[in-house]
C-alpha positions as a Python dict, from the first residue, in 0.01 Angstrom:
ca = {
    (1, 'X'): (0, 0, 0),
    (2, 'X'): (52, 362, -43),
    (3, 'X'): (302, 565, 18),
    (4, 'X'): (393, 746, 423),
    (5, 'X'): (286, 1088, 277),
    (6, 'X'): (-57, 995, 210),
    (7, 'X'): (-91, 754, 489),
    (8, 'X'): (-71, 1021, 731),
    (9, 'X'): (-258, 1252, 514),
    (10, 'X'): (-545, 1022, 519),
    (11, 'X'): (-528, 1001, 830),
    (12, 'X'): (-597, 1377, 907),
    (13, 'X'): (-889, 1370, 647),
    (14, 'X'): (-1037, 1072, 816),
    (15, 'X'): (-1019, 1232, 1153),
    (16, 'X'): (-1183, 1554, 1019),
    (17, 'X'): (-1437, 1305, 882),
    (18, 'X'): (-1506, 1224, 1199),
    (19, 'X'): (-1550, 1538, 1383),
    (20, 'X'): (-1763, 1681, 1054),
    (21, 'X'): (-1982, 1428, 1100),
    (22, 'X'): (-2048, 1447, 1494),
    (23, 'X'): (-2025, 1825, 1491),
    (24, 'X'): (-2210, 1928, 1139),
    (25, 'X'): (-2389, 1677, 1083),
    (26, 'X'): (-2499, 1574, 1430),
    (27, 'X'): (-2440, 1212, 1361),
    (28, 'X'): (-2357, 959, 1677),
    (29, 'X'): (-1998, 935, 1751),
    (30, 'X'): (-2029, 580, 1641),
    (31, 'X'): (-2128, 594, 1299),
    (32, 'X'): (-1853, 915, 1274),
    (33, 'X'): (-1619, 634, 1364),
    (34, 'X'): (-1688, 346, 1129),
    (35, 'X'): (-1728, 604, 824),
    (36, 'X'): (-1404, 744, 969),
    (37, 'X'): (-1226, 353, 965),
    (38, 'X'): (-1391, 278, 601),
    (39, 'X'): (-1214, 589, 489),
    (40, 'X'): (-879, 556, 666),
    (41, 'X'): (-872, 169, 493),
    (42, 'X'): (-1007, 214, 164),
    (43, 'X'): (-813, 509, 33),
    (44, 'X'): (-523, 360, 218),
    (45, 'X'): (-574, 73, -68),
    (46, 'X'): (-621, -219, 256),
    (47, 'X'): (-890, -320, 5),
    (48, 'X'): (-1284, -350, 23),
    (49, 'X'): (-1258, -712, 225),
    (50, 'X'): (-961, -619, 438),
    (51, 'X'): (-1144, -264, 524),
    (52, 'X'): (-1482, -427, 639),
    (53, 'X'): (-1273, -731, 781),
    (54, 'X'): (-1078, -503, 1000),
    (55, 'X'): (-1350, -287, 1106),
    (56, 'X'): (-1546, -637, 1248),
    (57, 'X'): (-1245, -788, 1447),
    (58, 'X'): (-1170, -454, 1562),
    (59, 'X'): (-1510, -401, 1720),
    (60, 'X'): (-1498, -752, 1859),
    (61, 'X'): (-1184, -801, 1978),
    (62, 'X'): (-1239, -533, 2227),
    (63, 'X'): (-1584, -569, 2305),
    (64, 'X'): (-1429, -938, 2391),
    (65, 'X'): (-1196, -778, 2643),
    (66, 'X'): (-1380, -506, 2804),
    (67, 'X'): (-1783, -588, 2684),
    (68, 'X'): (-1923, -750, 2978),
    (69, 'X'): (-1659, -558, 3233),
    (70, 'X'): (-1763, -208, 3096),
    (71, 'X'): (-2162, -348, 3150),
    (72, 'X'): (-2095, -509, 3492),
    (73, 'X'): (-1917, -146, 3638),
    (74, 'X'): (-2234, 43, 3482),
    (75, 'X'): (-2488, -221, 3647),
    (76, 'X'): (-2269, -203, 4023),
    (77, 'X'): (-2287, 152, 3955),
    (78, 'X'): (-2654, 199, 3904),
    (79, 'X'): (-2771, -52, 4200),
    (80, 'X'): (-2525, 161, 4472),
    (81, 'X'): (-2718, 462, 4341),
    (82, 'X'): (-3075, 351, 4340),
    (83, 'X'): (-3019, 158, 4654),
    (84, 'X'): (-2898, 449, 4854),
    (85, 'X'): (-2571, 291, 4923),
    (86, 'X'): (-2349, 587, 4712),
    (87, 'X'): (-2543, 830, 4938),
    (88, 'X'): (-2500, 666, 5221),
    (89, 'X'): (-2128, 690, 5153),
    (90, 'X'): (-2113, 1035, 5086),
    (91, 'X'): (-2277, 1127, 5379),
    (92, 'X'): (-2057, 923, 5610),
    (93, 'X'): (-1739, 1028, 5452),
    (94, 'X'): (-1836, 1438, 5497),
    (95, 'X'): (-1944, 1346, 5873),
    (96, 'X'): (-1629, 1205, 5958),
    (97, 'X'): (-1423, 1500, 5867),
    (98, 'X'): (-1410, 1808, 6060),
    (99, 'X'): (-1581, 2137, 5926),
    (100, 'X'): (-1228, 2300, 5811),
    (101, 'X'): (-1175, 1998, 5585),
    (102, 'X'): (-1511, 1916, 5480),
    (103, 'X'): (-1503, 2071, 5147),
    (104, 'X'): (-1189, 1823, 5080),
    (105, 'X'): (-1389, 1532, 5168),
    (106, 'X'): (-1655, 1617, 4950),
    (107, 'X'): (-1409, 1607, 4663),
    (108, 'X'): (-1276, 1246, 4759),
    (109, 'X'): (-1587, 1134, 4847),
    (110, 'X'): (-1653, 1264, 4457),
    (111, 'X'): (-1359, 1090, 4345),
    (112, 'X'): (-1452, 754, 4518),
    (113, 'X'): (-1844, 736, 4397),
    (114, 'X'): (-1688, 809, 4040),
    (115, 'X'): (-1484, 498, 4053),
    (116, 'X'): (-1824, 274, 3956),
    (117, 'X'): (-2040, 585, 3933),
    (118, 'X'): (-2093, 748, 3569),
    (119, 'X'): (-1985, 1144, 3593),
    (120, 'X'): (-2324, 1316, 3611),
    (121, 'X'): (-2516, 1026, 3860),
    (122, 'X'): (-2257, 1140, 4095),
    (123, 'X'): (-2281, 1473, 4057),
    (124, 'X'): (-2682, 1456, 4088),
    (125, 'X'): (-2609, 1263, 4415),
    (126, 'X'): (-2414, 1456, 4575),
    (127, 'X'): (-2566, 1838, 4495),
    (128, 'X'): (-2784, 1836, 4757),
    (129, 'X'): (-2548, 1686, 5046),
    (130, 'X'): (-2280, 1976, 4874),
    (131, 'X'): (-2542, 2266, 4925),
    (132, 'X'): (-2625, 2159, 5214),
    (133, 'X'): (-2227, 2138, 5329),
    (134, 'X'): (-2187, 2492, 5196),
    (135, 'X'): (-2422, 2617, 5403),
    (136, 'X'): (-2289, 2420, 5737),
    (137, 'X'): (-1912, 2567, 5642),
    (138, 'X'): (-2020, 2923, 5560),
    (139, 'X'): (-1894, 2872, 5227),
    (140, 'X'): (-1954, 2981, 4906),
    (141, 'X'): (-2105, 2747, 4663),
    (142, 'X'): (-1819, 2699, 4375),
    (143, 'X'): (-1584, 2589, 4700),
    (144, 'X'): (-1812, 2253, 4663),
    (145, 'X'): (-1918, 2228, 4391),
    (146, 'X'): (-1521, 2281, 4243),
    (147, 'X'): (-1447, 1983, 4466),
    (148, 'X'): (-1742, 1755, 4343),
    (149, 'X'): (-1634, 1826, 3984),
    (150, 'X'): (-1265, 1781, 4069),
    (151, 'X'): (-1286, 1461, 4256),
    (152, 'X'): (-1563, 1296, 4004),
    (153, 'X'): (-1443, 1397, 3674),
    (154, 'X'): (-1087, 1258, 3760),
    (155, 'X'): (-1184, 933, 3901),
    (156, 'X'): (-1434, 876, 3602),
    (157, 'X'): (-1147, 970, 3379),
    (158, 'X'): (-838, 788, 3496),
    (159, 'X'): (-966, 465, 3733),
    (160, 'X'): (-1131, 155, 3628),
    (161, 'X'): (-1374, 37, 3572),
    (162, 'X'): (-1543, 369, 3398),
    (163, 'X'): (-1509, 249, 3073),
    (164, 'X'): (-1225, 474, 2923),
    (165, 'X'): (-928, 366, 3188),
    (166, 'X'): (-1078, -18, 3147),
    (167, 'X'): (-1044, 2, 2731),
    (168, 'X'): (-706, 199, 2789),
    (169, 'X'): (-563, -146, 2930),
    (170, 'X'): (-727, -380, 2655),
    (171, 'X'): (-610, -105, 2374),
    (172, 'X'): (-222, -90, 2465),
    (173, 'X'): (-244, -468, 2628),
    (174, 'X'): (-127, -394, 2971),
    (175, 'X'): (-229, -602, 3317),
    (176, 'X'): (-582, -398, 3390),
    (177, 'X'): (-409, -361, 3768),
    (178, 'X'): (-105, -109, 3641),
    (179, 'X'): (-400, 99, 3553),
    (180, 'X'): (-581, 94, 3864),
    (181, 'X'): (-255, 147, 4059),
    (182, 'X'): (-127, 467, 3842),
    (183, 'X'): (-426, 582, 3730),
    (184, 'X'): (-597, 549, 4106),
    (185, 'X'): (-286, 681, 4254),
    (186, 'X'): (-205, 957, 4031),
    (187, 'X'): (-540, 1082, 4036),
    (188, 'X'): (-618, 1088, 4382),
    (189, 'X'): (-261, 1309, 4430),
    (190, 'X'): (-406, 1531, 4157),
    (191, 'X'): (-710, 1523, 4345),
    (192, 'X'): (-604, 1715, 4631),
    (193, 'X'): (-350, 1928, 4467),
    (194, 'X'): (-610, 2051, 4200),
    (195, 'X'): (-834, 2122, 4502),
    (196, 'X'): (-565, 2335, 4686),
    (197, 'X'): (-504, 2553, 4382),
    (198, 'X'): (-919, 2596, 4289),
    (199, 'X'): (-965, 2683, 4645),
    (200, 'X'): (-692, 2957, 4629),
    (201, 'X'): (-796, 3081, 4265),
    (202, 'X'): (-1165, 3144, 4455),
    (203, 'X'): (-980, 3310, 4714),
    (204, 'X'): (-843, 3541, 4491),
    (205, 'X'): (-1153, 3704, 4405),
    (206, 'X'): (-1215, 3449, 4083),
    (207, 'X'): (-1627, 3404, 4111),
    (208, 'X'): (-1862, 3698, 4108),
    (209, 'X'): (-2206, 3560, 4252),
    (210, 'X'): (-2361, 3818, 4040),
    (211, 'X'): (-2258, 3718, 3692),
    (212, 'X'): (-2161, 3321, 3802),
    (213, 'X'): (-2480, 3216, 3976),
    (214, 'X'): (-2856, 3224, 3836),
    (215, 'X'): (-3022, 3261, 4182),
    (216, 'X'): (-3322, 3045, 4069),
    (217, 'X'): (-3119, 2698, 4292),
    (218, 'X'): (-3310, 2622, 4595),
    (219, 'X'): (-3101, 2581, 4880),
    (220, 'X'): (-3372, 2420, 5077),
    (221, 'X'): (-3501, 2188, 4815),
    (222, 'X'): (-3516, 1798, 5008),
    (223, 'X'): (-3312, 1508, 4846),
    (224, 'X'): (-3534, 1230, 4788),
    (225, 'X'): (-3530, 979, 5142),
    (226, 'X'): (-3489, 634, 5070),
    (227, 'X'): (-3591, 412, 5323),
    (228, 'X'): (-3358, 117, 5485),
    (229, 'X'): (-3052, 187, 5317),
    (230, 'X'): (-2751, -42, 5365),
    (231, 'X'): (-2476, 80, 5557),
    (232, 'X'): (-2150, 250, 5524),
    (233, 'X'): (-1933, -83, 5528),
    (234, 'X'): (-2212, -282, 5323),
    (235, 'X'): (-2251, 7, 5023),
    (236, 'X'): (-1836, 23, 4976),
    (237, 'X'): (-1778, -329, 4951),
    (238, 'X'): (-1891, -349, 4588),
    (239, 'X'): (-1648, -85, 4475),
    (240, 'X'): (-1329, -181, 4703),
    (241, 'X'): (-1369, -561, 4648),
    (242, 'X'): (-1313, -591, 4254),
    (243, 'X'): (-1050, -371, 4298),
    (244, 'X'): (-862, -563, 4550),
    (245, 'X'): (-910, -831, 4347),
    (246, 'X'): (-769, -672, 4021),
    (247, 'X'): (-454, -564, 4231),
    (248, 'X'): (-364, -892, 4367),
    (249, 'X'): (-296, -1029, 4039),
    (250, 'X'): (-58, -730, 3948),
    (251, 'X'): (60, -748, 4331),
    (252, 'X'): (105, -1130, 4341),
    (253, 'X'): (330, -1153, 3987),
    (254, 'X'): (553, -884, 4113),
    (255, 'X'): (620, -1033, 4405),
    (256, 'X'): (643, -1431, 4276),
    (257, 'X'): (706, -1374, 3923),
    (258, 'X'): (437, -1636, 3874),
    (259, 'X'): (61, -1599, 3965),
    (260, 'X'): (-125, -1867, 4129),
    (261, 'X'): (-422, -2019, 3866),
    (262, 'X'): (-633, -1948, 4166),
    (263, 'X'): (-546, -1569, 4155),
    (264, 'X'): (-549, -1537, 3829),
    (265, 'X'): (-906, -1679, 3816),
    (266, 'X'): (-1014, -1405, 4041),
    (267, 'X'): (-822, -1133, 3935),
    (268, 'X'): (-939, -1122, 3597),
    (269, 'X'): (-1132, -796, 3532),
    (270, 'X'): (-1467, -1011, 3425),
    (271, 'X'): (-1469, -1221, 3765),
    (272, 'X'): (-1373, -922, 3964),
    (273, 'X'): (-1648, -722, 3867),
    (274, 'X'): (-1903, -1005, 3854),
    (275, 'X'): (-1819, -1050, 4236),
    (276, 'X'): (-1882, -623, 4279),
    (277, 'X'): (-2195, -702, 4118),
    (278, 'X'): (-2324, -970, 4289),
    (279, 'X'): (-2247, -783, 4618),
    (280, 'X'): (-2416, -481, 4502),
    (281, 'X'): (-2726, -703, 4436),
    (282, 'X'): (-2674, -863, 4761),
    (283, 'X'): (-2658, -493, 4925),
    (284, 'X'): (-2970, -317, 4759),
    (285, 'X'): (-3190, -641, 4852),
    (286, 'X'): (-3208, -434, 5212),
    (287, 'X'): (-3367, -122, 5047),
    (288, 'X'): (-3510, -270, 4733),
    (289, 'X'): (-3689, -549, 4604),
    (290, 'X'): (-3658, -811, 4334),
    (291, 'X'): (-3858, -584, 4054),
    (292, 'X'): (-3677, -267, 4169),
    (293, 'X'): (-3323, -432, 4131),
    (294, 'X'): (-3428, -576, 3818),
    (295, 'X'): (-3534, -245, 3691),
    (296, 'X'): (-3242, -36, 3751),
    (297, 'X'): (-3002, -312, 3658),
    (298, 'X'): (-3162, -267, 3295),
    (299, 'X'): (-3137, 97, 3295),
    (300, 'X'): (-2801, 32, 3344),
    (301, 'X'): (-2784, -151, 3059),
    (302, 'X'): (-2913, 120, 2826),
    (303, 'X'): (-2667, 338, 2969),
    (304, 'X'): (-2391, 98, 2909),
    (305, 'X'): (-2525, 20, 2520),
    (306, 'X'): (-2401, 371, 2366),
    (307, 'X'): (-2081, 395, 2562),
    (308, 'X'): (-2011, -10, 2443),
    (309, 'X'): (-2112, 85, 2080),
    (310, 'X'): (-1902, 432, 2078),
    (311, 'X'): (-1569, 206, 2253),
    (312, 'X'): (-1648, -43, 2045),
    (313, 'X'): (-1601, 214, 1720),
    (314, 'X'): (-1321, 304, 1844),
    (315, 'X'): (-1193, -6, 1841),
    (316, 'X'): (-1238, -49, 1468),
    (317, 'X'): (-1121, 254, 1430),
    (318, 'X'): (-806, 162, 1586),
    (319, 'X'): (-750, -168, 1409),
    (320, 'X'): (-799, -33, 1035),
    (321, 'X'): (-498, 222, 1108),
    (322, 'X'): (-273, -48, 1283),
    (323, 'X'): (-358, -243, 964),
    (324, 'X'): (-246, 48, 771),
    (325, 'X'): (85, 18, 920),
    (326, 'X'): (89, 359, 1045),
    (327, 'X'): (253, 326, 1295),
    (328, 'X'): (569, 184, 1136),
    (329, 'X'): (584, 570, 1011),
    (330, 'X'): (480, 748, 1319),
    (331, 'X'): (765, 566, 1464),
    (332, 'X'): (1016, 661, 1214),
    (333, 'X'): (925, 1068, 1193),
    (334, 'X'): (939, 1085, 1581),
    (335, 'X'): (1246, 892, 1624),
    (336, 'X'): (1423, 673, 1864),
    (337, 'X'): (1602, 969, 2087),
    (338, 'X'): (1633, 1001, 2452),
    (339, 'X'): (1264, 1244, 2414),
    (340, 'X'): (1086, 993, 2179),
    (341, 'X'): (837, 900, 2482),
    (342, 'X'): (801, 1243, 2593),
    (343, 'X'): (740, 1368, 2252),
    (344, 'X'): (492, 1094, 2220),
    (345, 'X'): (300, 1170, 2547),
    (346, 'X'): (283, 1535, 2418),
    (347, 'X'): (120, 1406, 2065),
    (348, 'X'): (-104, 1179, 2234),
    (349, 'X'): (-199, 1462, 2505),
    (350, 'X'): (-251, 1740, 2218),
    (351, 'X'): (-445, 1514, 1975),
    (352, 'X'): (-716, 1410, 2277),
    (353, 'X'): (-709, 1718, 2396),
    (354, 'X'): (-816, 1870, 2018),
    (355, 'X'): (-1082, 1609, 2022),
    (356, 'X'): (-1265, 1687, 2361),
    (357, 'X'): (-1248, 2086, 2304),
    (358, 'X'): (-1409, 2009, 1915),
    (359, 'X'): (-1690, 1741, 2000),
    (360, 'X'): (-1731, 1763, 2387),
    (361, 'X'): (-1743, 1374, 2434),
    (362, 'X'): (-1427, 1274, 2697),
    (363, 'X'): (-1522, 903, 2596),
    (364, 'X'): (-1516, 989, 2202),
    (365, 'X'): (-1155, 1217, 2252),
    (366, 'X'): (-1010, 941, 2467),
    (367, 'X'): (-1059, 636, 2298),
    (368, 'X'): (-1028, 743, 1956),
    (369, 'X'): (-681, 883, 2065),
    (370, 'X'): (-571, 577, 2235),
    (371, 'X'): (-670, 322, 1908),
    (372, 'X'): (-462, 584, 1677),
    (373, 'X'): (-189, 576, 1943),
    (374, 'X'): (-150, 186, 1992),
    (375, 'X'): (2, 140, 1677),
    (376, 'X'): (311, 354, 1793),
    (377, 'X'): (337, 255, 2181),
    (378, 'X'): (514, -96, 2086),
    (379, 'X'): (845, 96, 1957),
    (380, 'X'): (836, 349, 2181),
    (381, 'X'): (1044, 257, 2509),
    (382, 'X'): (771, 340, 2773),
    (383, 'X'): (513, 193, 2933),
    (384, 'X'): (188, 183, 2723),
    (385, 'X'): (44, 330, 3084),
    (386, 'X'): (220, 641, 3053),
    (387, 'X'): (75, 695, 2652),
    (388, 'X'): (-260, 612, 2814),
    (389, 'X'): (-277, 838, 3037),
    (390, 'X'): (-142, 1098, 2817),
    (391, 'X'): (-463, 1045, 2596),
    (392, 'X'): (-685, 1023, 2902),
    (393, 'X'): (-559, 1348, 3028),
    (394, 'X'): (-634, 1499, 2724),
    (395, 'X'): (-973, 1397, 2740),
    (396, 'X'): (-1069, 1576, 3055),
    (397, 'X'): (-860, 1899, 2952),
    (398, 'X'): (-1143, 2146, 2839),
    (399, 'X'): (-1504, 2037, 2861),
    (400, 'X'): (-1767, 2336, 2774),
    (401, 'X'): (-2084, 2397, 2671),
    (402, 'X'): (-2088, 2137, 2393),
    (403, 'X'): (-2021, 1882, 2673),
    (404, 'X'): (-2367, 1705, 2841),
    (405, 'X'): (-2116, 1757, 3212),
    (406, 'X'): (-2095, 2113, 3164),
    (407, 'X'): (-2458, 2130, 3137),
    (408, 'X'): (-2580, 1851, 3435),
    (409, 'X'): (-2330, 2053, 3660),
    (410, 'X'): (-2426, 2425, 3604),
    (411, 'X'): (-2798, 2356, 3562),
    (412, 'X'): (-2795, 2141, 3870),
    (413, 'X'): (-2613, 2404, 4082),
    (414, 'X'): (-2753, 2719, 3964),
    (415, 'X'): (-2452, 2851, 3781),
    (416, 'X'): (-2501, 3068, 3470),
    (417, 'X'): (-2259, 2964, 3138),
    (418, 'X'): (-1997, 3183, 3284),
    (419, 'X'): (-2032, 2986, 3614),
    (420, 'X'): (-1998, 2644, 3445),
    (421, 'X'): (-1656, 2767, 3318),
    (422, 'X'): (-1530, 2872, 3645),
    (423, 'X'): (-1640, 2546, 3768),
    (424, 'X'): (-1685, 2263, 3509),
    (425, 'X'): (-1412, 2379, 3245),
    (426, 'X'): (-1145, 2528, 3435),
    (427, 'X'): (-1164, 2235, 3731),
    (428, 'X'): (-1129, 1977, 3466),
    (429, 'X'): (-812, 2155, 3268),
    (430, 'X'): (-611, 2237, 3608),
    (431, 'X'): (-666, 1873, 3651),
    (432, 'X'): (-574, 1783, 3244),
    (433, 'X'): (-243, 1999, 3325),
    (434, 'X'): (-144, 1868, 3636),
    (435, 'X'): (-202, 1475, 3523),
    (436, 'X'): (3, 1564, 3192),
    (437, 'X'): (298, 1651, 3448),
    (438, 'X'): (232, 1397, 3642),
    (439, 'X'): (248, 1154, 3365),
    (440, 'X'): (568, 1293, 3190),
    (441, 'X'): (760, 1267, 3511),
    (442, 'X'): (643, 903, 3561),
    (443, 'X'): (770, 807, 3216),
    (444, 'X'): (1082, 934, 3309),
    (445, 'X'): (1113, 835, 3665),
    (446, 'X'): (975, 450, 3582),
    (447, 'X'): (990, 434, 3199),
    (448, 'X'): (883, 37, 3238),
    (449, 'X'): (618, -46, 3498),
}
């Protein structure tokens, strides 16, 4: 083994690796990780057999805990979408609210969708119910489409089962249901309060329609009609029953100390979200039939493939440096002290956060920051939850142009590059900010979950 020095060293260079492959050299994230892991483990002197070894049962270990989970959230997603269902939702939720708060229910109704929903399907969604609300409030565009971002780019960022929170849980080994409760309830408080400040930055005078909008949107294009969609209570069932089911588990220990078998059978993130996707086939069957259900179930599986792959990378990634023993000196340079966890949120934060501003990817920045982090988050005398979110927060701190979001949103809502940043980028970093506090306090206020 070599010496602390150099394992740290290598594993800057292997991380630059990395990005000068995705960035230069325009190679998938995926392959940037693997050639990252080979380097990290051979000049690290694991050995040619330990390397590859650890690369393998990295890759399958955690496709073996989130695999089919991460594929049966994309699949529930896809069949509320193409069903109608995750309009039907958004529509009901904006109704129900009066005009003065409308623009806020937009934003949670953005946050909700986002929980099954990939980033940019709800987004493309909602834009035409959010023009159409900014014309029925006498409101300027960025109001809604500010909230939209807000409420979907934090839900798709901190609450399973979008693939990043549901690895987070399988990385660090923590109950899947301390992530939906901290990472659902800290994000729906940062939610509203990111809301409250965009809203009063716009007030200020921040968007100029003249340099921040193309004019070429058409705020009288038609969203396409689908016919006999389900209803309200039938289209949310998919997303609020796996939940449910994920929380008893976490709610029944706490309470007994012991789970039931029974409970633990159904809380278990793979039977959870098998029963959300069962009802999701159950509720497109009113709009959609057997060859149409088929269909966008296996686009959903082609969606899923790169984001499994890339997670999966990660995971090899992660395993070579634990291998390394890393972590033993991460540990030992950052101390034991009353601000070890802090500090540690901080590195965790500022490493993710380098990652998303270099390469764009939230998924890339996130989970490559949580598989170098695991190594450390046994000593450290925190929750794993709090390092987790510290990385995940980081990954939705400053998404631009070399981020696929930036473009969906801006393009979709008519908003020049300047536009996207007053929207896209500085929505997501007020919300980066405000989870990082959010997250430090909670590690001090409830060090152990």
């Amino acid at each position: 083994m070599v010496s602390s020095t150099l394992l740290v060293i290598n594993l800057i260079i292997s991380i630059a690796i990395i990005l000068l492959l995705i960035l230069k050299f325009k190679l998938n994230p995926t392959i940037g990780l693997i050639v990252g892991a080979l380097y990290m483990g051979l000049f690290s002197k694991l050995g040619l057999v330990e390397t590859v070894s650890s690369i393998s049962s990295g890759f399958g270990g955690l496709m073996a805990g989130i695999g089919l989970s991460i594929g049966f959230g994309v699949i529930l997603g896809q069949l509320l979408s193409d069903c109608g269902g995750a309009k039907v939702i958004a529509s009901t939720m904006v109704k129900k609210t009066s005009e003065k708060n409308s623009i806020y229910a937009i934003g949670f109704t953005a946050f909700l969708l986002s929980i099954p929903v990939f980033y940019d399907v709800t987004f493309v969604i909602l834009i035409p119910l959010g023009i159409a609300l900014a014309k029925e409030a006498k409101k300027p565009l960025p109001y809604v489409i500010g909230a939209m971002v807000i409420g979907a780019a934090t839900a798709h960022t901190l609450v399973p089962p979008t693939p990043n929170p549901l690895a987070a849980a399988s990385i660090f080994n923590f109950d899947l249901g301390i992530m939906v409760l901290f990472g659902g309830g800290i994000g729906l408080i940062v939610v509203f309060i990111t809301m409250k400040i965009y809203f009063k930055l716009l007030d200020k005078g921040l968007w100029k329609s003249d340099k921040d909008e193309t004019g070429l949107i058409d705020l009288n294009e038609k969203s396409k009609i689908i016919e006999n969609p389900p209803t309200f209570f039938a289209s949310i069932l998919p997303i609020i029953v796996p939940i449910i089911l994920i929380l008893l588990g976490t709610v029944t220990k706490a309470i007994l100390g012991e789970t039931p078998i029974f409970i633990v059978f159904l809380s278990n993130k793979i039977v959870a979200l098998l029963i959300g996707v069962i009802l999701a086939y159950i509720v497109a069957s009113k709009s959609m039939d057997q060859t149409a259900r088929k269909n966008s179930a296996e686009k959903a599986t082609m969606a899923a493939g790169i984001v499994l792959l890339i997670t999966g990378a990660g995971g090899s990634f992660g395993n070579v440096i634990n291998a390394t023993k890393i972590g033993n000196v991460l540990v030992e340079s950052i101390g034991q002290n009353q601000h070890a966890g802090i500090l540690v949120i901080l590195i965790t934060y500022g490493i993710a956060m380098i990652f998303r501003i270099a390469q764009g990817s939230g998924t890339v920045a996130s989970i490559t920051t949580m598989t170098i982090m695991a190594s450390v988050a046994p000593s450290i005398a925190i929750h794993p939850v709090w390092i987790a979110l510290a990385a995940l927060a980081g990954g939705i701190s400053i998404g631009h142009v070399n981020d696929s979001g930036f473009w969906v949103t801006a393009n979709l809502s008519g908003l020049t590059v300047s536009g996207g940043l007053k929207t896209y980028t500085l929505a997501g970093g007020i919300v980066s900010i405000l989870t990082l506090i959010f997250v430090i306090v909670g590690s001090i206020i409830i060090p152990m979950a």
